[in-house]
N, C-alpha and C positions, 0 to 999 in steps of 0.2 A: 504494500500500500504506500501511498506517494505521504513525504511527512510535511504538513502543512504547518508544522510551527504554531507560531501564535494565533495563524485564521484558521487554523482547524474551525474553530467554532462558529466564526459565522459565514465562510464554505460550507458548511455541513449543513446549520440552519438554512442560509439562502439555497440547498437543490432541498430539504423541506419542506421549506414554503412554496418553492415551483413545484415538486408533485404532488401536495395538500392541494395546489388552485388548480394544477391539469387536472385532477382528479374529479375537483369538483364540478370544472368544466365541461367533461366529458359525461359527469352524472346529470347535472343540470341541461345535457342536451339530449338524452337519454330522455331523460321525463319528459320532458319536451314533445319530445317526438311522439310519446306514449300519448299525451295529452290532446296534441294533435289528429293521430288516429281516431283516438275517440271522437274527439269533438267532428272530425269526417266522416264517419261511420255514422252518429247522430243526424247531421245535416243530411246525406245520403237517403236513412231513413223519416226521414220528414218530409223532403223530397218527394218520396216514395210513396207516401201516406196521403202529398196534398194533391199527385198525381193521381191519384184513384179515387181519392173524394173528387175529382173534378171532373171524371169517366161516367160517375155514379149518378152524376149532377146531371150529366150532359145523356145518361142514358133514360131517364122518365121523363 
């Protein structure tokens, strides 16, 4: 291992802190995404729903 001396510590802290916030970054687009699907799968079926009440409408 490479000897950092004195910055051992805030070398070691600062790649820390950078894969603590990729981390989170990568969670937080994660959910995201999950969040999104949903909320399109919803829209889709609503869609879906105001499509066939307006068949149903138009059929009597």
């Amino acid at each position: 291992m490479v000897d950092l001396g004195k910055y051992a510590v805030p070398v070691i802290g600062s790649y820390v802190a950078s894969l603590a916030l990729l981390a989170a970054l990568v969670g937080l687009t994660v959910w995201q995404g999950a969040r999104m699907v949903r909320a399109l799968r919803q829209a889709e079926a609503d869609a879906e729903a105001a499509a066939q009440a307006t068949e149903t409408d138009h059929a009597h």
